[in-house]
C-alpha positions in Angstrom: 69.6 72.1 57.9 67.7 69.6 55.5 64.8 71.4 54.6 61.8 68.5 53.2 58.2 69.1 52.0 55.7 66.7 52.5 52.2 67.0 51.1 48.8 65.2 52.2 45.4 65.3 50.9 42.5 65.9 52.9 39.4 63.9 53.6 37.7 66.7 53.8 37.7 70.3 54.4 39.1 72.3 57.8 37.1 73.0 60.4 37.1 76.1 62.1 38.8 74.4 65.0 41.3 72.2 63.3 42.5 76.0 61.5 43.2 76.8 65.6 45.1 73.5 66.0 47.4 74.5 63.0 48.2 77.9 64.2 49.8 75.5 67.2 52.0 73.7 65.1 54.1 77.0 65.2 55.2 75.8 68.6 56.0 72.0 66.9 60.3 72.6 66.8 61.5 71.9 63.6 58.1 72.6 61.3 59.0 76.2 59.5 55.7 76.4 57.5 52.7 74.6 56.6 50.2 75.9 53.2 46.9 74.8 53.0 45.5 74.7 49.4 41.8 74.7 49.9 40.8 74.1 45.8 43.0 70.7 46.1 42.1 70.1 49.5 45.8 70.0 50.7 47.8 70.8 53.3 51.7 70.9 53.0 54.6 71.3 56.1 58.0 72.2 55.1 59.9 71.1 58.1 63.8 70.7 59.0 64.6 66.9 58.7 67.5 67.1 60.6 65.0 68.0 63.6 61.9 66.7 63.0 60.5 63.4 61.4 57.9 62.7 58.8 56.1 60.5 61.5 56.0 63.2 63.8 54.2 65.5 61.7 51.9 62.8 60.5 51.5 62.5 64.5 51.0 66.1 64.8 48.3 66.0 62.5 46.5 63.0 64.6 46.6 65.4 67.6 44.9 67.8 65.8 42.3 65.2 64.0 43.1 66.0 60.8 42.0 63.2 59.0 44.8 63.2 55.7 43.8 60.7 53.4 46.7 60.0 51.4 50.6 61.4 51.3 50.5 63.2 47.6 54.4 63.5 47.7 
């Protein structure tokens, strides 16, 4: 298990419904965890790299519309 952290910054904050769509990613296989920092307006996913892709994540994200505006790690 490779175990990677990748942090974006949000455009702006969550919505009540985007908060829904990130209780989904539980069922995305390979994410373990996600943190969302609401003072910096960032969300992080710790995910297992040997499963799961950065690009999948950032496409996870899409699905949710999450709009990220920059990759802060």
């Amino acid at each position: 298990m490779t175990l990677v952290e990748v942090t974006y910054e949000l455009q702006s904050p969550l919505s009540e419904e985007q908060l829904r769509h990130l209780g989904e990613f539980a069922n995305i296989y390979g994410l373990r965890r996600f943190r969302l920092d609401d003072s910096k307006k960032q969300l992080s996913f710790e995910y297992d790299a040997s499963r799961l892709r950065e690009t999948e994540v950032a496409h996870a994200l899409g699905r949710a519309k999450i709009v990220v505006t920059r990759k802060v790690n």
